[in-house]
Gaussian input, Z-matrix of N, CA and C with variables (Angstrom, degrees):
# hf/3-21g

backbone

0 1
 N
 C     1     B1
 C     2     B2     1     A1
 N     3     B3     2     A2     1     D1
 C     4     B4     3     A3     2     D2
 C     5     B5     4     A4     3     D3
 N     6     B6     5     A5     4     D4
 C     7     B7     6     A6     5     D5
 C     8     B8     7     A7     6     D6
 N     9     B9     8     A8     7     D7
 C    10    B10     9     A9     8     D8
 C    11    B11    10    A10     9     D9
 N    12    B12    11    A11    10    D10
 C    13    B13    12    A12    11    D11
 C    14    B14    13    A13    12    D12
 N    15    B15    14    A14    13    D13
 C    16    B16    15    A15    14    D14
 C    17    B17    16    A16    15    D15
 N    18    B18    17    A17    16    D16
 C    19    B19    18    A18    17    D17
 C    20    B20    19    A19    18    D18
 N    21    B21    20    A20    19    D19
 C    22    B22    21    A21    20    D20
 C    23    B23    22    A22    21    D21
 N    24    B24    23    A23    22    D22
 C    25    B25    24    A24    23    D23
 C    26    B26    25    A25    24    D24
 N    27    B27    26    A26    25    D25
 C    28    B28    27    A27    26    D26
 C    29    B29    28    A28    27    D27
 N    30    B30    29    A29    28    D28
 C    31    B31    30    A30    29    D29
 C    32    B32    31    A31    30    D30
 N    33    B33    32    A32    31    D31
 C    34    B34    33    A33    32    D32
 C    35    B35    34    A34    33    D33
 N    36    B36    35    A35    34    D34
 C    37    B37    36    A36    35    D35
 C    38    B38    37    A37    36    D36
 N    39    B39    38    A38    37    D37
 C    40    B40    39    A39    38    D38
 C    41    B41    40    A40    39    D39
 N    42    B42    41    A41    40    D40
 C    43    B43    42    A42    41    D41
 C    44    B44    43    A43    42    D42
 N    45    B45    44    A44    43    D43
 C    46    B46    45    A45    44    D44
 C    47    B47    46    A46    45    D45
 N    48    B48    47    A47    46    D46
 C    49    B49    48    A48    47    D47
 C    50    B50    49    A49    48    D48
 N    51    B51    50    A50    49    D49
 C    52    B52    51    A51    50    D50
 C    53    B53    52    A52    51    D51
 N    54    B54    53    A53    52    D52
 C    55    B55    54    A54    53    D53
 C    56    B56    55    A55    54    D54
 N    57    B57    56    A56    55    D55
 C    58    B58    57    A57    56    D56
 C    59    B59    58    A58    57    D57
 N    60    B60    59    A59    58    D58
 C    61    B61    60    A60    59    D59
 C    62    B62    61    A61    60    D60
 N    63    B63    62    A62    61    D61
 C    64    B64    63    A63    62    D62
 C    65    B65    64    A64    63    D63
 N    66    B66    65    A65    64    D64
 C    67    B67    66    A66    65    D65
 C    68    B68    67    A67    66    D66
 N    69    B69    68    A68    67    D67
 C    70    B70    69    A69    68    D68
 C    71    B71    70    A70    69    D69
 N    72    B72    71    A71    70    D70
 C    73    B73    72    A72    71    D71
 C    74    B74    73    A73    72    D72
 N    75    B75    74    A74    73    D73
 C    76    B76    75    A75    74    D74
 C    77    B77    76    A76    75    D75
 N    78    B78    77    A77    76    D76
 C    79    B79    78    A78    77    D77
 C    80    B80    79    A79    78    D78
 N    81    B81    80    A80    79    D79
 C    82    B82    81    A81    80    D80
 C    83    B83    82    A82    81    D81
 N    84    B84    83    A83    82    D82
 C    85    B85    84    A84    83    D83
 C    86    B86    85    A85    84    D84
 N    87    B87    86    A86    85    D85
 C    88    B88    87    A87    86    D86
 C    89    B89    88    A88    87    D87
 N    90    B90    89    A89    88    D88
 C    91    B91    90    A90    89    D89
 C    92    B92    91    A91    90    D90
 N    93    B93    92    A92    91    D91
 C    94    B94    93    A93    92    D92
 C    95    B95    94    A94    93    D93
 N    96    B96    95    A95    94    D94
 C    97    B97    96    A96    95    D95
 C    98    B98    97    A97    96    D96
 N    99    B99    98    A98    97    D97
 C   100   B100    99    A99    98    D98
 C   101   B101   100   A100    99    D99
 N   102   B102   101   A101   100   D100
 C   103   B103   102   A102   101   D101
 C   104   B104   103   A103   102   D102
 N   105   B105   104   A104   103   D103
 C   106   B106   105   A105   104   D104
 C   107   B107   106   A106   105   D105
 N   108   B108   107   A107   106   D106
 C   109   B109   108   A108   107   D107
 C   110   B110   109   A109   108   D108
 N   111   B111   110   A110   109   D109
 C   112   B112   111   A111   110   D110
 C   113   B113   112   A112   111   D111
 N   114   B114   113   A113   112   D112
 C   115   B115   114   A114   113   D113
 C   116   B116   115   A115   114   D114
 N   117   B117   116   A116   115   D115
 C   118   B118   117   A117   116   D116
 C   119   B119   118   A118   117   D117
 N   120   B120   119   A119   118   D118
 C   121   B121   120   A120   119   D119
 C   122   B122   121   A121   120   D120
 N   123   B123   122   A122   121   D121
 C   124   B124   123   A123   122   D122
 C   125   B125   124   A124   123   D123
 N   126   B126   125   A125   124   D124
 C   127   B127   126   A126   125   D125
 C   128   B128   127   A127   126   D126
 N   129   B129   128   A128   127   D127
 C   130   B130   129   A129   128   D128
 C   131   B131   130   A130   129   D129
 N   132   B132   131   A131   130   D130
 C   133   B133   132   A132   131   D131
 C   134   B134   133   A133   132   D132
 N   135   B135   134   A134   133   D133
 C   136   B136   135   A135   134   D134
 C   137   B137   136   A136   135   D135
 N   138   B138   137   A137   136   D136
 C   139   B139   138   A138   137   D137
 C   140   B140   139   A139   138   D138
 N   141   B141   140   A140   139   D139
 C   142   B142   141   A141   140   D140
 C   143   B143   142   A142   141   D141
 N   144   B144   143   A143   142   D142
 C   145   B145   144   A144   143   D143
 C   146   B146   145   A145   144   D144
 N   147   B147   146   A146   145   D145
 C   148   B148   147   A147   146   D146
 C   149   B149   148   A148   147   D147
 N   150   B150   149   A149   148   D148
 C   151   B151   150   A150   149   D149
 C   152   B152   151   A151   150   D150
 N   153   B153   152   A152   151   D151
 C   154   B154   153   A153   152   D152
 C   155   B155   154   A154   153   D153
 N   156   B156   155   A155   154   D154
 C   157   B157   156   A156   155   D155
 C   158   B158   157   A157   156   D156
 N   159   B159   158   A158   157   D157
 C   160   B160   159   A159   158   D158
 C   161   B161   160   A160   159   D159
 N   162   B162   161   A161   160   D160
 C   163   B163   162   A162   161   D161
 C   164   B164   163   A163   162   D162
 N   165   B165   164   A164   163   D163
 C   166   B166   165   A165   164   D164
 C   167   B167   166   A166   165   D165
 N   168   B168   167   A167   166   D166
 C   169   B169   168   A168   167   D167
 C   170   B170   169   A169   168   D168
 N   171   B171   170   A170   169   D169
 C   172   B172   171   A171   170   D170
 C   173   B173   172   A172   171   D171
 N   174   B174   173   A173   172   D172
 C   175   B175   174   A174   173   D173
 C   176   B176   175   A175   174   D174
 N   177   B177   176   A176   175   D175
 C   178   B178   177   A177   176   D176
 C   179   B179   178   A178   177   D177
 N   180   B180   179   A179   178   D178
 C   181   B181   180   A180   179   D179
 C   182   B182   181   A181   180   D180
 N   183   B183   182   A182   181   D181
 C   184   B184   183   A183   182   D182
 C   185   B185   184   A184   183   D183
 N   186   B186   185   A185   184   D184
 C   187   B187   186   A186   185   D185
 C   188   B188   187   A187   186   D186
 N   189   B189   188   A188   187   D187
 C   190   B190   189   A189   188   D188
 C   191   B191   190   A190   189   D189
 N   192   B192   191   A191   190   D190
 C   193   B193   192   A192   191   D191
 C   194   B194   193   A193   192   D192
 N   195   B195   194   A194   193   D193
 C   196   B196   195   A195   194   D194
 C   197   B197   196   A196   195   D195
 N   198   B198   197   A197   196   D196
 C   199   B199   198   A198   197   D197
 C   200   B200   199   A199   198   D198
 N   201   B201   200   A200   199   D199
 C   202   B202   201   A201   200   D200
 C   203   B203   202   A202   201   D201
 N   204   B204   203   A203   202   D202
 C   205   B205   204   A204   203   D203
 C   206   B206   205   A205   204   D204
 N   207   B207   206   A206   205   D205
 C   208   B208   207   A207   206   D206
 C   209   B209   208   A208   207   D207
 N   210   B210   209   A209   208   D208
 C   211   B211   210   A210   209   D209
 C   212   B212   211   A211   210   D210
 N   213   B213   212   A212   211   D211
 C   214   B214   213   A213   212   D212
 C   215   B215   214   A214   213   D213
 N   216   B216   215   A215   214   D214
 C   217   B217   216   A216   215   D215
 C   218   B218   217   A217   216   D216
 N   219   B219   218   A218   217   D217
 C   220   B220   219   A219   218   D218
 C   221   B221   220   A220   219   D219
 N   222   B222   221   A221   220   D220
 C   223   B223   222   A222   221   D221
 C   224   B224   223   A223   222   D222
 N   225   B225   224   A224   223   D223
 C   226   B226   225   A225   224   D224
 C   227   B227   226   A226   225   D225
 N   228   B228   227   A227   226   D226
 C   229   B229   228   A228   227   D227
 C   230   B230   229   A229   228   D228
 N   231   B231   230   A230   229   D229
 C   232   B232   231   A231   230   D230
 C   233   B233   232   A232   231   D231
 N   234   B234   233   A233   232   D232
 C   235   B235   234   A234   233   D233
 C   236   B236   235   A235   234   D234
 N   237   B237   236   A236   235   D235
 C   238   B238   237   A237   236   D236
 C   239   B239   238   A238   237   D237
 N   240   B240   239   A239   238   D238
 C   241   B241   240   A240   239   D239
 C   242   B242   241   A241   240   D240
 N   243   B243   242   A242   241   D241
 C   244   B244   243   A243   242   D242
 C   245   B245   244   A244   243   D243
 N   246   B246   245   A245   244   D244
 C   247   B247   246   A246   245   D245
 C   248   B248   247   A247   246   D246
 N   249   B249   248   A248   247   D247
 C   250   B250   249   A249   248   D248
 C   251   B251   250   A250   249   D249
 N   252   B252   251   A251   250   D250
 C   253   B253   252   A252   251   D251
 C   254   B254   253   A253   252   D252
 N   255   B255   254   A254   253   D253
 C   256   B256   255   A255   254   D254
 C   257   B257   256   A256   255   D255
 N   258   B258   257   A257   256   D256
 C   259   B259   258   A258   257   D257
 C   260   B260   259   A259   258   D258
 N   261   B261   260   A260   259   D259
 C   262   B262   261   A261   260   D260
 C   263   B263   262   A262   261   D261
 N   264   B264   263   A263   262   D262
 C   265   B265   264   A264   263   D263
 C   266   B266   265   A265   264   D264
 N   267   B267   266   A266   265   D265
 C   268   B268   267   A267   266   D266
 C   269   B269   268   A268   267   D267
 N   270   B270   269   A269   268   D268
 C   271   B271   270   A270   269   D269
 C   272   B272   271   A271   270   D270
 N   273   B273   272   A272   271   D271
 C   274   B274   273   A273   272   D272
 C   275   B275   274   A274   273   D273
 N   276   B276   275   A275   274   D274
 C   277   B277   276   A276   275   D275
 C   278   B278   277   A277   276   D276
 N   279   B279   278   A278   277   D277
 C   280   B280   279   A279   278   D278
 C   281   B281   280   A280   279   D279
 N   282   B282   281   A281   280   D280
 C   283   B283   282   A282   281   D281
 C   284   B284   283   A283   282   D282
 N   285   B285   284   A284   283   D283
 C   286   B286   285   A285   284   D284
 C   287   B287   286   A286   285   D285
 N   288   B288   287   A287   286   D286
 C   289   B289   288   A288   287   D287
 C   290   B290   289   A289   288   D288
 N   291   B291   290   A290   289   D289
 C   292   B292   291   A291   290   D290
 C   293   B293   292   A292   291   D291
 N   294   B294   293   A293   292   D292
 C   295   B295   294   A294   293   D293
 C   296   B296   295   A295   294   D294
 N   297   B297   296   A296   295   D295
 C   298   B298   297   A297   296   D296
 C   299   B299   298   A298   297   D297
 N   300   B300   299   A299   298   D298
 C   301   B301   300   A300   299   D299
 C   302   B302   301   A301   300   D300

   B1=1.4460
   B2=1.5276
   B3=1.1316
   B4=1.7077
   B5=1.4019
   B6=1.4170
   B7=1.5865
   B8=1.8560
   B9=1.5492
   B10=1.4557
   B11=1.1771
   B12=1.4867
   B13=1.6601
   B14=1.5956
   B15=2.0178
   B16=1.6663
   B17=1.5532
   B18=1.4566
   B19=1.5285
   B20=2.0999
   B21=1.6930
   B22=1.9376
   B23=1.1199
   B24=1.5270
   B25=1.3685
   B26=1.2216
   B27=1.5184
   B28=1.6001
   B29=1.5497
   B30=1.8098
   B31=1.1627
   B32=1.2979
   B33=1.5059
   B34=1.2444
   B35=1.5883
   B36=1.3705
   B37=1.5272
   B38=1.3296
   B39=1.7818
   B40=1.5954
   B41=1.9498
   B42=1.5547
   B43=0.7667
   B44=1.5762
   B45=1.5490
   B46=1.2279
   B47=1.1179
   B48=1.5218
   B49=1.3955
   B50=1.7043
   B51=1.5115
   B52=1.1567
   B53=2.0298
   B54=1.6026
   B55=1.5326
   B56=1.3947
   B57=1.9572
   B58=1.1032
   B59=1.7342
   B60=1.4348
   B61=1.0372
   B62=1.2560
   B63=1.5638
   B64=1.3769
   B65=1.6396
   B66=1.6762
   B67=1.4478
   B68=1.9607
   B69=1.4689
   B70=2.0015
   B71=2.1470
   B72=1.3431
   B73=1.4719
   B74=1.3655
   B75=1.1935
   B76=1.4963
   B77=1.5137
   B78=1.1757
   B79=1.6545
   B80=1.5080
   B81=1.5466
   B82=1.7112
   B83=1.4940
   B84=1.5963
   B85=1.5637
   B86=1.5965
   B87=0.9998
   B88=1.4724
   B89=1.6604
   B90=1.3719
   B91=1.8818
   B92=1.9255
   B93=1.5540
   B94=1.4495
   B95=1.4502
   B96=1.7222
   B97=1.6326
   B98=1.2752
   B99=1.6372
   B100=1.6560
   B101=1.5760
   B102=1.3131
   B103=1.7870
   B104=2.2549
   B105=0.7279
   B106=1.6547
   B107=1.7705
   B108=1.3599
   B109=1.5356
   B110=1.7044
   B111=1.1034
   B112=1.4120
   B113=1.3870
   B114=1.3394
   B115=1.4993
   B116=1.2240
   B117=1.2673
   B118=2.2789
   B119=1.5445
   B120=1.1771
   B121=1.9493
   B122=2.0524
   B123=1.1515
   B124=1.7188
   B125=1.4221
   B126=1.4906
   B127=1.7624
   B128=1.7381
   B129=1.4698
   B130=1.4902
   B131=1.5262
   B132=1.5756
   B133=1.6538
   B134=1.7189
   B135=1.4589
   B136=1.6264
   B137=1.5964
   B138=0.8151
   B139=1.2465
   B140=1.6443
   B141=1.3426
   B142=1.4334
   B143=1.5601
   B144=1.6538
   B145=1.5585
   B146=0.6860
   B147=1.8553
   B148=1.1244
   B149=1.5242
   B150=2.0471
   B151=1.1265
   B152=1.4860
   B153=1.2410
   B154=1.6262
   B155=1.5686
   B156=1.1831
   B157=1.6763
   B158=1.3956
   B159=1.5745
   B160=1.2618
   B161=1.7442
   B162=1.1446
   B163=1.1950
   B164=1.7026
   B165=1.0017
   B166=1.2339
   B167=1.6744
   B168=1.0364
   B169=1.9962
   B170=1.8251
   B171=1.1299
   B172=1.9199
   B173=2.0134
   B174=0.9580
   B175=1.4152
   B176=1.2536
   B177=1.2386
   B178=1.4969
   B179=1.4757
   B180=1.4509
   B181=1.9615
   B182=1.7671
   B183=1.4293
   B184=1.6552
   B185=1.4689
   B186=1.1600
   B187=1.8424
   B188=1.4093
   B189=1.4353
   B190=1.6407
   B191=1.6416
   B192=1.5339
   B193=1.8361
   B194=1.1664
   B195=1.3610
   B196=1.4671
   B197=1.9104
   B198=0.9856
   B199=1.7403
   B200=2.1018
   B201=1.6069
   B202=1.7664
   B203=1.5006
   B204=1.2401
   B205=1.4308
   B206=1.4516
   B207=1.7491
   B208=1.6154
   B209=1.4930
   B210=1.2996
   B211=2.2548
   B212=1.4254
   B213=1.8339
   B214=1.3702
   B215=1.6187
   B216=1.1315
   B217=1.7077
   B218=1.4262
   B219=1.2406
   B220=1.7548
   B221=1.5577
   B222=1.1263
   B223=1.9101
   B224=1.4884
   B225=1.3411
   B226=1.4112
   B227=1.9990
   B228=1.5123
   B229=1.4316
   B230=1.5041
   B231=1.5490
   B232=1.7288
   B233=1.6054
   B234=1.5604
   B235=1.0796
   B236=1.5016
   B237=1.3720
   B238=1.6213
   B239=1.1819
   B240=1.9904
   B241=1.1625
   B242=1.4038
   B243=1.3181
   B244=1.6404
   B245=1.4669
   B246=1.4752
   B247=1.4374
   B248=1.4626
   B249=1.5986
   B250=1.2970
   B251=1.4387
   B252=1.0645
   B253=1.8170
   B254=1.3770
   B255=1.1374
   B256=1.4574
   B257=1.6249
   B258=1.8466
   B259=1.4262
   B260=1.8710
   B261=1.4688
   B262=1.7874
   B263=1.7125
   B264=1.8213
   B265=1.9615
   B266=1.5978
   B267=1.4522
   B268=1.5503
   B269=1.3541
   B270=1.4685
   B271=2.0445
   B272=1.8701
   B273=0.6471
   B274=1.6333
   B275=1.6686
   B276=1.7554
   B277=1.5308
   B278=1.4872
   B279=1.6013
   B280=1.7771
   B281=1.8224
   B282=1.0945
   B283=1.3937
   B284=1.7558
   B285=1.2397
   B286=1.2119
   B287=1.4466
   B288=1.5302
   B289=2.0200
   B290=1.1264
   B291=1.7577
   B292=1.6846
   B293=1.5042
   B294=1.1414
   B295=1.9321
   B296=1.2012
   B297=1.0846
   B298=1.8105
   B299=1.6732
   B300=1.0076
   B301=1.6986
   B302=1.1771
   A1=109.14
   A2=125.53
   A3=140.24
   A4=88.15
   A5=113.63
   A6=131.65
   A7=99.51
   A8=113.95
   A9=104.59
   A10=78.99
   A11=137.49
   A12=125.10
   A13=115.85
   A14=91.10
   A15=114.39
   A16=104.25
   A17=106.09
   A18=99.30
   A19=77.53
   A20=81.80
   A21=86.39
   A22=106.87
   A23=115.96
   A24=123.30
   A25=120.50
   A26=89.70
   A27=105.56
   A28=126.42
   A29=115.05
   A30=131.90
   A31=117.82
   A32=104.90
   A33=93.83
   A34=119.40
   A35=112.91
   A36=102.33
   A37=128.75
   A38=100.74
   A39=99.13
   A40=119.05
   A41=112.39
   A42=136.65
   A43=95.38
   A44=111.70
   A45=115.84
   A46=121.97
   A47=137.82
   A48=113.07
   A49=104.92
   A50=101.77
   A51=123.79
   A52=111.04
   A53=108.98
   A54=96.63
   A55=89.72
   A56=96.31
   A57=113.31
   A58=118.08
   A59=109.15
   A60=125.92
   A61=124.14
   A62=120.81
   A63=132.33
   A64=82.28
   A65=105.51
   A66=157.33
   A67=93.43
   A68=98.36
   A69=104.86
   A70=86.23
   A71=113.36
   A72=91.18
   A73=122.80
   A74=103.18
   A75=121.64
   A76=109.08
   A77=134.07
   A78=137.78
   A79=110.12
   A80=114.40
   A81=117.36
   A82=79.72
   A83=122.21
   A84=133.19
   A85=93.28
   A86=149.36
   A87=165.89
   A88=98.81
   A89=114.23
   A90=119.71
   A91=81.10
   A92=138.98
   A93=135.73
   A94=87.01
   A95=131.31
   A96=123.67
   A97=123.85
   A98=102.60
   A99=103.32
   A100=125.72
   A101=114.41
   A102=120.25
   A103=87.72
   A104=90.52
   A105=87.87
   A106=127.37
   A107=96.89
   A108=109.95
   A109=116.37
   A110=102.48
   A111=116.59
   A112=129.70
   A113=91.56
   A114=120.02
   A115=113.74
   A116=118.89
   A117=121.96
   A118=80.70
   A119=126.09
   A120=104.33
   A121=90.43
   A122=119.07
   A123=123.60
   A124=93.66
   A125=122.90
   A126=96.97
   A127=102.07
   A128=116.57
   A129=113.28
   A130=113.33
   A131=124.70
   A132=114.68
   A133=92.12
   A134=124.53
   A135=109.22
   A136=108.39
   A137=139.52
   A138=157.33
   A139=120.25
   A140=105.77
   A141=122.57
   A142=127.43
   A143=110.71
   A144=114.16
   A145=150.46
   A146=115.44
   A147=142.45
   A148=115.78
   A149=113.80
   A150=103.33
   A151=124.55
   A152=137.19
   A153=154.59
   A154=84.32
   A155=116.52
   A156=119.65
   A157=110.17
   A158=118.05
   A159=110.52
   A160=130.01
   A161=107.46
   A162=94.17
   A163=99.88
   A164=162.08
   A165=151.68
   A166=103.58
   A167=107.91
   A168=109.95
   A169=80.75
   A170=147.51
   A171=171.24
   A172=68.68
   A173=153.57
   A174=147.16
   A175=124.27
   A176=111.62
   A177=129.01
   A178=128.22
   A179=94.10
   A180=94.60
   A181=85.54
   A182=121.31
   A183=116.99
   A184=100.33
   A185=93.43
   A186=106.97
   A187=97.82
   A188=122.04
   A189=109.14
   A190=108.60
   A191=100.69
   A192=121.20
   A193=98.63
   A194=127.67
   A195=126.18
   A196=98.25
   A197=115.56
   A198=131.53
   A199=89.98
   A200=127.48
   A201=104.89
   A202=81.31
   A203=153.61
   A204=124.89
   A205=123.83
   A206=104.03
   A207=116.52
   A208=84.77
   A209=114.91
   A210=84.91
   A211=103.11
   A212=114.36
   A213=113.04
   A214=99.36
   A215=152.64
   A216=163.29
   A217=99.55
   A218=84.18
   A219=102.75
   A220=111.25
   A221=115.89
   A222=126.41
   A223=92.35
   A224=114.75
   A225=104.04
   A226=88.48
   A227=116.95
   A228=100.51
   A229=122.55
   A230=107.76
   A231=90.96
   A232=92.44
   A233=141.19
   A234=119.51
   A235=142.44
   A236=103.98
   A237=140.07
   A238=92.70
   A239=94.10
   A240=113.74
   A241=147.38
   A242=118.75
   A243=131.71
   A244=108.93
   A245=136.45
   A246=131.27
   A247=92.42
   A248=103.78
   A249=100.08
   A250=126.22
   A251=118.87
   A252=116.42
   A253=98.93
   A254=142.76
   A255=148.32
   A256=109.95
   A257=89.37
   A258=99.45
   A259=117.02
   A260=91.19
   A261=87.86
   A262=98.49
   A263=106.73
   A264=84.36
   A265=99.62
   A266=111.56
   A267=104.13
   A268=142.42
   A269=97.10
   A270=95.36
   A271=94.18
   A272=133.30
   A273=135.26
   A274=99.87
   A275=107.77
   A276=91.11
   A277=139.22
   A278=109.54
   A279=98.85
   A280=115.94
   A281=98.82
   A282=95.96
   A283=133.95
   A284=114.27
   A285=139.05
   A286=115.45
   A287=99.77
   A288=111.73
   A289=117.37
   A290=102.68
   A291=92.42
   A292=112.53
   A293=114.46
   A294=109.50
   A295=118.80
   A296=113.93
   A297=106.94
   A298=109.58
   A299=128.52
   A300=145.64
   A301=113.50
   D1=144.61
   D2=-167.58
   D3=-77.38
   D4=165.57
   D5=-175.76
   D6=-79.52
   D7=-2.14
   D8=-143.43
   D9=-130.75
   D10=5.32
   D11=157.90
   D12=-44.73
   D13=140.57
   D14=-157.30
   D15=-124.49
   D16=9.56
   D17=164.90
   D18=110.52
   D19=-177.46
   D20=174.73
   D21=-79.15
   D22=149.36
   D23=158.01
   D24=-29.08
   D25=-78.58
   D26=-163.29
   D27=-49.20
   D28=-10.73
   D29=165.73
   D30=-82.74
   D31=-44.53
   D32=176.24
   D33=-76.25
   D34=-13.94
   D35=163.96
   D36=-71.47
   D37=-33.57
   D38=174.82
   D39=-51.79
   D40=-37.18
   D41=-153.46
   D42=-58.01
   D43=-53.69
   D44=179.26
   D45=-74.13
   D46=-19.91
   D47=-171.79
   D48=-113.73
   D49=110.89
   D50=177.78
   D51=-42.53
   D52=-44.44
   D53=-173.62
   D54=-89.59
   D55=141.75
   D56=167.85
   D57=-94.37
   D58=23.82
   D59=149.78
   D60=-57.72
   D61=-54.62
   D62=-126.81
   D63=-76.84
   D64=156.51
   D65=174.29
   D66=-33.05
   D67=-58.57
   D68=-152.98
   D69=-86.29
   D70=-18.83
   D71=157.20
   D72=-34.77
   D73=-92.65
   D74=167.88
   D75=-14.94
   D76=-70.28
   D77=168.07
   D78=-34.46
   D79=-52.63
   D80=-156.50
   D81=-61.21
   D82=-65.49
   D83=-152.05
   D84=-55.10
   D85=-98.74
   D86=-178.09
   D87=-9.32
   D88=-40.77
   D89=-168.38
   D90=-81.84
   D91=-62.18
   D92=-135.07
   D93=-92.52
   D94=-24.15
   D95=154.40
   D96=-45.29
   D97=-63.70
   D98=170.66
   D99=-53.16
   D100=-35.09
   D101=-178.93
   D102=-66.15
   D103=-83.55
   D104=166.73
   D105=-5.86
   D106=-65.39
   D107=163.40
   D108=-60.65
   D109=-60.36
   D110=153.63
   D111=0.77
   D112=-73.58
   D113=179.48
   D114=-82.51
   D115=-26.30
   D116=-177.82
   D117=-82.90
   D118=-26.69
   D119=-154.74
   D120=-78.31
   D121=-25.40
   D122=-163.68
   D123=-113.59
   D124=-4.35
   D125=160.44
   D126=-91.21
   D127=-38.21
   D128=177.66
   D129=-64.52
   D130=-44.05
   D131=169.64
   D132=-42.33
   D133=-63.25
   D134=-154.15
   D135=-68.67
   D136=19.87
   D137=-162.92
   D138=21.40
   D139=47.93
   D140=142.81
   D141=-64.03
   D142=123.96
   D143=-169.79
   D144=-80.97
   D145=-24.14
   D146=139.92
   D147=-81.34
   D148=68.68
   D149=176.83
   D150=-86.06
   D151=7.04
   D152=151.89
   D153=-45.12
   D154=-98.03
   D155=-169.72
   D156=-27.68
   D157=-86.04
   D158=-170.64
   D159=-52.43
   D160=-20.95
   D161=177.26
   D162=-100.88
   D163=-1.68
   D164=105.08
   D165=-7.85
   D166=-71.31
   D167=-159.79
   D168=-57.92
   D169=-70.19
   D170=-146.11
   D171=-67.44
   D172=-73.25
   D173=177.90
   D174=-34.66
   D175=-54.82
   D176=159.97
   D177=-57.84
   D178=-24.09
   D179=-176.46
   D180=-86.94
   D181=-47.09
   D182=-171.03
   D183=-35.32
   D184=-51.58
   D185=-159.24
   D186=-54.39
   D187=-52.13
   D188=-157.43
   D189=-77.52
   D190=-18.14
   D191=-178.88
   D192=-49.96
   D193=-46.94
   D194=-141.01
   D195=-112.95
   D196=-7.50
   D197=-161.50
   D198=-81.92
   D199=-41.71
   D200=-148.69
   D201=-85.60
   D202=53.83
   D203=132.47
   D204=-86.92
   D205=-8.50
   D206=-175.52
   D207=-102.22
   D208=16.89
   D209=166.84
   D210=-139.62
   D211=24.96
   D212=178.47
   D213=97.07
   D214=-90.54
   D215=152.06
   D216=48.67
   D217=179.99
   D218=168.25
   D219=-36.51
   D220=138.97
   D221=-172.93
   D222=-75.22
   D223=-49.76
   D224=-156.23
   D225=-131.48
   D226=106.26
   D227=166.16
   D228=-89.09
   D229=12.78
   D230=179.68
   D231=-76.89
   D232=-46.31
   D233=-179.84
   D234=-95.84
   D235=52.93
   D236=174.54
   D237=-114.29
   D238=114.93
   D239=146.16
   D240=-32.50
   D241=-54.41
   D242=166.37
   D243=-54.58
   D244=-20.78
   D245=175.03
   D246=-61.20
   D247=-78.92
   D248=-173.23
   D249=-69.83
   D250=17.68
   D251=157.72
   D252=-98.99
   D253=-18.87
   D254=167.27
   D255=-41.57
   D256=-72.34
   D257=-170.32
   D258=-66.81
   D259=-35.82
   D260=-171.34
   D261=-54.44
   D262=-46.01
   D263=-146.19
   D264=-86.67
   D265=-1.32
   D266=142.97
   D267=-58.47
   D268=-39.00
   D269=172.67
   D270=-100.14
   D271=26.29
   D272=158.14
   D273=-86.75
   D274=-80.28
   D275=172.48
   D276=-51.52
   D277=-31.36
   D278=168.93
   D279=-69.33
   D280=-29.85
   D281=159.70
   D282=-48.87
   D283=-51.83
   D284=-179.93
   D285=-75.52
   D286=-18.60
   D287=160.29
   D288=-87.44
   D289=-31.81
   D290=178.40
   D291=-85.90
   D292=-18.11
   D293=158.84
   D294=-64.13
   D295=-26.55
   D296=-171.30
   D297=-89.67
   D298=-15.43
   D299=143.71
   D300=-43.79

């Protein structure tokens, strides 16, 4: 990632276009579906059971990963440590729920 990362695109484009009409809607939604899919196809390979949930919640951590350049934060959070200690001992414990089931 460049020193000059601005958060995700695709947020920051949503951000700007007020009609939820417009054309690149459709694009942002279809690209944050696929990251979605994405993520159910590598929580079910790891064989987590409720993979709808976890990779939804694994969606939500992306989302907040990529969110502190719009509040001042870390320049670049893909390479901050605490993201990814975030996410692992999060899918460690849903893991360790879906074994004990």
């Amino acid at each position: 990632m460049a020193d000059d990362f601005r958060g995700c695109s695709f947020v920051n484009a949503a951000a700007e276009l007020a009609d939820l009409d417009h054309p690149a809607r459709a694009v942002i939604s279809e690209h944050k579906a696929s990251v979605r899919d994405q993520l159910e196809t590598v929580t079910t390979t790891a064989g987590y059971a409720s993979t709808g949930e976890v990779a939804e919640e694994c969606f939500l951590l992306l989302e907040g990963l990529s969110s502190p350049p719009h509040s001042g934060a870390t320049p670049n959070p893909y390479n901050g440590l605490a993201g990814l200690h975030c996410a692992s001992g999060h899918l460690r414990h849903s893991r360790k729920a879906v074994l004990r089931n």
